[in-house]
N, C-alpha and C positions, 0 to 999 in steps of 0.2 A: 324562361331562360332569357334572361337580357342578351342583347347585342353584343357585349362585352363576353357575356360565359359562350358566347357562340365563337366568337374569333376565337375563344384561347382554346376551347375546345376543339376547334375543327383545325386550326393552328395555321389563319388565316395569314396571320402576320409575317408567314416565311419567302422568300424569293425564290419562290418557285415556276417563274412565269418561260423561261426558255422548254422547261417538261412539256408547258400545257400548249405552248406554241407550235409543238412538234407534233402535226399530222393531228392535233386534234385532243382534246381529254376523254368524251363521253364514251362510255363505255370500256375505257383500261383501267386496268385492275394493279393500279402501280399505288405502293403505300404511301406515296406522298401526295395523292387524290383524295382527301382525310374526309371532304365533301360528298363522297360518292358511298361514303359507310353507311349502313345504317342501323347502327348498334343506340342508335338515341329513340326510333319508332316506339315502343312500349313506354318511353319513359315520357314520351311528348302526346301521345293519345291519351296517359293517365292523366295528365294536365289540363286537357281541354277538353276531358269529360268523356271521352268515346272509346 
């Protein structure tokens, strides 16, 4: 996956930085945390052979 299908996948490109400023991001389960999903695991292990 290039750096490119990564941002538009994980939808890096949105202004979302007043969310992540507030009290913190890791661990909230807020849909605009697109980074904290991990529906890619299975398709990124097939990839790199594990």
């Amino acid at each position: 996956m290039t750096p490119k299908k990564m941002i538009a996948h994980l939808k890096l490109a949105r202004p979302i930085y007043a969310e992540t400023s507030y009290g913190g991001h890791f661990g909230r389960n807020l849909p605009n945390f697109t980074w904290e999903k991990t529906d890619m695991v299975k398709k990124l292990r097939k990839a790199a052979g594990m």
